[in-house]
C-alpha positions in Angstrom: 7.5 -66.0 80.8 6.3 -68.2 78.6 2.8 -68.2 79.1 3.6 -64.7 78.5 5.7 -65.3 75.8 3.0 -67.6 74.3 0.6 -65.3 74.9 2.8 -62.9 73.0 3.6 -64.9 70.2 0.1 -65.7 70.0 -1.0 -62.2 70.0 1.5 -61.5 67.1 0.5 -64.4 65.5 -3.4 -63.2 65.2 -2.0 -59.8 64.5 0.5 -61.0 61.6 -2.8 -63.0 60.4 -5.1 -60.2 60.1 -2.2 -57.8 58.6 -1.8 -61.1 55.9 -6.0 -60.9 55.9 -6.1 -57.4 55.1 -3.2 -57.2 52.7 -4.8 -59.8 50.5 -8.4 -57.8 51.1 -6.8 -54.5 49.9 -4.8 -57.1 47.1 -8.1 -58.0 45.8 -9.8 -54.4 46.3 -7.0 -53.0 44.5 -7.4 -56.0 41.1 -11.1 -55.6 40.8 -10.6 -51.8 40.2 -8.3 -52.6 38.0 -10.4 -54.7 36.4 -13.6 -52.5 36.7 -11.2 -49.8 34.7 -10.6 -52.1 32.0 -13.8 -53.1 31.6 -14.9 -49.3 31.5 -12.2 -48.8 28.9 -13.1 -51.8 27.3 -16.8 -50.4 27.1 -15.5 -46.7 26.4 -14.2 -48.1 22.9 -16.9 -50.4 21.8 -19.3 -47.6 22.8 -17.1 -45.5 20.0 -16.6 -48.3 17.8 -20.2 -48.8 17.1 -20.9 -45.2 17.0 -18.1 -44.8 14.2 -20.2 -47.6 12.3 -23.6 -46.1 12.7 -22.0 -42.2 12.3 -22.2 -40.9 8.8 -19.5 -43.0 7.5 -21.7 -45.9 7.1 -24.0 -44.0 4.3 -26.5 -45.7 2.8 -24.5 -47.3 0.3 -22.2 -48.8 2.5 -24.8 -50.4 4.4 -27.0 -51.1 0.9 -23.4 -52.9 0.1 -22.8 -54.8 3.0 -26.4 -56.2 3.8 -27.7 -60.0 2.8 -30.5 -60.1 0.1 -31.9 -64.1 0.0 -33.6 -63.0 -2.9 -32.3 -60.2 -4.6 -32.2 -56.6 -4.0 -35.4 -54.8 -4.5 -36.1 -51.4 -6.6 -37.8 -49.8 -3.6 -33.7 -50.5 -1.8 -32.4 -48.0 -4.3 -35.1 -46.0 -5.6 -34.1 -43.5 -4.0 -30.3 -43.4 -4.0 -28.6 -39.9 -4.4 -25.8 -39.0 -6.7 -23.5 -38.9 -3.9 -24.4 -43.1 -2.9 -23.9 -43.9 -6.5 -20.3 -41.9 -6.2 -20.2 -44.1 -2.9 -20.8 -47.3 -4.5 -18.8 -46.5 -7.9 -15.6 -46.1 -5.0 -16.8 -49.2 -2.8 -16.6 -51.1 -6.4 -12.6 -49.8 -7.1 -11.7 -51.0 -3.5 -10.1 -54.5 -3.8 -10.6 -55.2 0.0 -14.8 -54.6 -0.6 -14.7 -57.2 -3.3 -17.3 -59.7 -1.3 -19.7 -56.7 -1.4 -18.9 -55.9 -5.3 -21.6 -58.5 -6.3 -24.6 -56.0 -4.3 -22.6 -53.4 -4.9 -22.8 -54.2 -9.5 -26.8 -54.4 -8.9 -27.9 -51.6 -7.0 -25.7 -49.8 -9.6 -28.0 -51.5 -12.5 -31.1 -51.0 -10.1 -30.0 -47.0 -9.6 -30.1 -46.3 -13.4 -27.7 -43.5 -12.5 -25.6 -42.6 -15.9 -22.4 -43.3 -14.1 -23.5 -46.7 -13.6 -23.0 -48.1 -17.4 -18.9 -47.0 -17.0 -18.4 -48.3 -13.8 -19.9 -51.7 -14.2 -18.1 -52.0 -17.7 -14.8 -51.1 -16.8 -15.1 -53.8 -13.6 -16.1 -56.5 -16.5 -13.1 -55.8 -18.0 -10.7 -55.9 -15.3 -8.1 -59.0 -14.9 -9.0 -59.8 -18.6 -7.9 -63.4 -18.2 -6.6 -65.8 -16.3 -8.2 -68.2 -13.1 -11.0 -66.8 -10.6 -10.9 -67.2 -7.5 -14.0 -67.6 -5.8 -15.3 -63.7 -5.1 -13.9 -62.5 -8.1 -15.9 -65.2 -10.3 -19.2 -64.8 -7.5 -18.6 -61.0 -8.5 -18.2 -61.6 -12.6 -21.4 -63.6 -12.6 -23.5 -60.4 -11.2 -22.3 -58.3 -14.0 -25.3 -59.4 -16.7 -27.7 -58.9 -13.8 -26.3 -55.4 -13.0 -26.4 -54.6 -16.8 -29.9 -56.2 -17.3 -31.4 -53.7 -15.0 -29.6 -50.3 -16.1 -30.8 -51.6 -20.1 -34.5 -50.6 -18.9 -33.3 -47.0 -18.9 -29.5 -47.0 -20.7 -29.6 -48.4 -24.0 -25.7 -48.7 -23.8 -25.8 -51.6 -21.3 -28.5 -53.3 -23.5 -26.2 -52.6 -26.3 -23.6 -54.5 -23.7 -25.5 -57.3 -23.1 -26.4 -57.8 -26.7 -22.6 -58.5 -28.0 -22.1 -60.4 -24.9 -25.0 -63.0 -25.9 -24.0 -63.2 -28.8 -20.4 -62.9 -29.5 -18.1 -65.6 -27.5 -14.9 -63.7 -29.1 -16.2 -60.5 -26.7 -15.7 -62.4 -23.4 -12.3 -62.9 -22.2 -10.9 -65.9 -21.5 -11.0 -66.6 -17.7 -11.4 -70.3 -16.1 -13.0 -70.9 -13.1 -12.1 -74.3 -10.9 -13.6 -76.9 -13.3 -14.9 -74.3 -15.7 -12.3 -73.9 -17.9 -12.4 -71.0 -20.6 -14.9 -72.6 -23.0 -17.2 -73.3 -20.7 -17.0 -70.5 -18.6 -17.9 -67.9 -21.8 -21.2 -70.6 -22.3 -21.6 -69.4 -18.6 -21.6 -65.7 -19.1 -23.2 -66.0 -22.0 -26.2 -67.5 -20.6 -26.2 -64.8 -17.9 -26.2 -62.2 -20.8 -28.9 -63.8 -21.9 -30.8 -63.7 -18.7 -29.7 -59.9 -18.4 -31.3 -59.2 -21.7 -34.6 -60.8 -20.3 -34.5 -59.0 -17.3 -34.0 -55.5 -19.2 -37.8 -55.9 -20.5 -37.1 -54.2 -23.8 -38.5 -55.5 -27.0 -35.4 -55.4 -29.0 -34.3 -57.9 -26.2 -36.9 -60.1 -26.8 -36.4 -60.4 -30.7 -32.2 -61.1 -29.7 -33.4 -64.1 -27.2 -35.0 -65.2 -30.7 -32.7 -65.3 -33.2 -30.4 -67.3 -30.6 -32.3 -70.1 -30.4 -32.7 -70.3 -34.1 -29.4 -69.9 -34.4 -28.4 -74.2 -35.5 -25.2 -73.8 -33.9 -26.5 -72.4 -30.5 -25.6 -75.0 -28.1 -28.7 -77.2 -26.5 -27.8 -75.7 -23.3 -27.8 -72.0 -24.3 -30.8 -72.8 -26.2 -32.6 -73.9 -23.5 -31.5 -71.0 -21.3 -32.4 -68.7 -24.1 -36.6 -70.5 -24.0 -36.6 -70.1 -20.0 -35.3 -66.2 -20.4 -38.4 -65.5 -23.1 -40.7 -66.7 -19.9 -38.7 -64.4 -17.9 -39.2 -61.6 -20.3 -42.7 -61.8 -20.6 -43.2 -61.7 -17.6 -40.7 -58.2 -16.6 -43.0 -56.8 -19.8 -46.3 -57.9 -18.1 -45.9 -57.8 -14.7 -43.2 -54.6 -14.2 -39.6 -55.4 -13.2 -40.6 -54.0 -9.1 -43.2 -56.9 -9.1 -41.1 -60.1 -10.8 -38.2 -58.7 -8.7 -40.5 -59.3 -5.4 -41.8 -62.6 -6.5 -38.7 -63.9 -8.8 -39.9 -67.5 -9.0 -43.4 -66.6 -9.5 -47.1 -67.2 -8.3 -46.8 -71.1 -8.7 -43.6 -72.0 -7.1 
């Protein structure tokens, strides 16, 4: 009886063991379906994810908005916009939560020459009308001049723009960035208005650059500004703003 009972209890003890073995077989089956259905989910939504960014809600001016330029967006990037990306970038530029973009965003506007661009990026120059910066709101002020620079080769109201802003301090409003406070943040955008007019390429630019630098009370540093911008002028008259924009430090750097 008890070899028989051992051989019993041995029996059940092999047969408990492979019931235990297949539990944990069909245990482990049963999780890695699981987790091959989660990963198909998983998969199932990025698939739609990146579908919903490459669909037609990422238009050209979202993704002209959104890219990295190391040196500038080119005229041949928006030389062909439509009316309805400049509507899409005029919207992108009202959104507070696309305000890392707004700096891109202000320059293919001036690079567009699209009448609606004048409004849009003078209304944006005029919003929080004073106070602190933070640090995308002042990356996106110091774009402005560039954005109206551009549109002044074909809108004379942005040159007309850029002209009080170079040379009326009262016309800028008083905003402070980090160490910058207001005086010496107006001799910043100043200096950008200047560059703007040299980037515009238009004579009547040219002769304001001038009469800034012999202006006695133009300070050294906006004077010296003001002599590098008449380089930078010649050269959009000589060269043609698609070429200076493709080579922005020139042959010899």
């Amino acid at each position: 009886m008890r070899l028989g009972g051992s051989s019993i209890t041995g029996n059940s003890l092999i047969l408990v063991g492979d019931f235990a073995d297949t539990s944990k077989m069909e245990c482990r089956i049963g999780q890695c379906a699981a987790l091959s259905v989660a990963i198909a989910v998983l998969c199932f939504f990025a698939a739609n994810a990146a579908a919903e960014a490459s669909g037609p809600e990422a238009s050209r001016a979202d993704e002209l908005a959104a890219a990295i330029y190391f040196e500038g967006i080119s005229l041949e990037e928006v030389g062909d916009l439509s009316e309805t990306d400049v509507a899409r970038l005029v919207a992108l530029l009202d959104d507070p939560a696309e305000i890392r973009n707004h700096p891109n965003i202000l320059v293919a506007l001036g690079l567009s020459g699209s009448p609606a661009a004048f409004d849009a990026i003078a209304d944006y120059a005029l919003r929080g009308s004073s106070g602190e910066l933070d640090r995308l709101a002042f990356r996106a002020q110091r774009s402005i001049a560039a954005a109206m620079g551009h549109l002044a080769r074909v809108d004379a109201r942005a040159l007309d723009w850029l002209v009080v802003a170079a040379t009326d301090a009262s016309a800028v409003p008083k905003r402070s960035f980090r160490q910058l406070d207001p005086e010496r943040f107006t001799r910043l955008i100043r200096k950008g208005a200047i560059t703007g007019l040299a980037l515009s390429g238009q004579p009547r630019a040219a002769r304001v650059i001038a009469e800034i630098i012999a202006v006695s009370s133009t300070p050294r540093e906006v004077v010296e500004h003001a002599r590098a911008s008449l380089i930078l002028h010649e050269r959009m008259s000589r060269e043609g703003p698609a070429a200076v924009l493709r080579d922005p430090f020139g042959s010899d750097r």
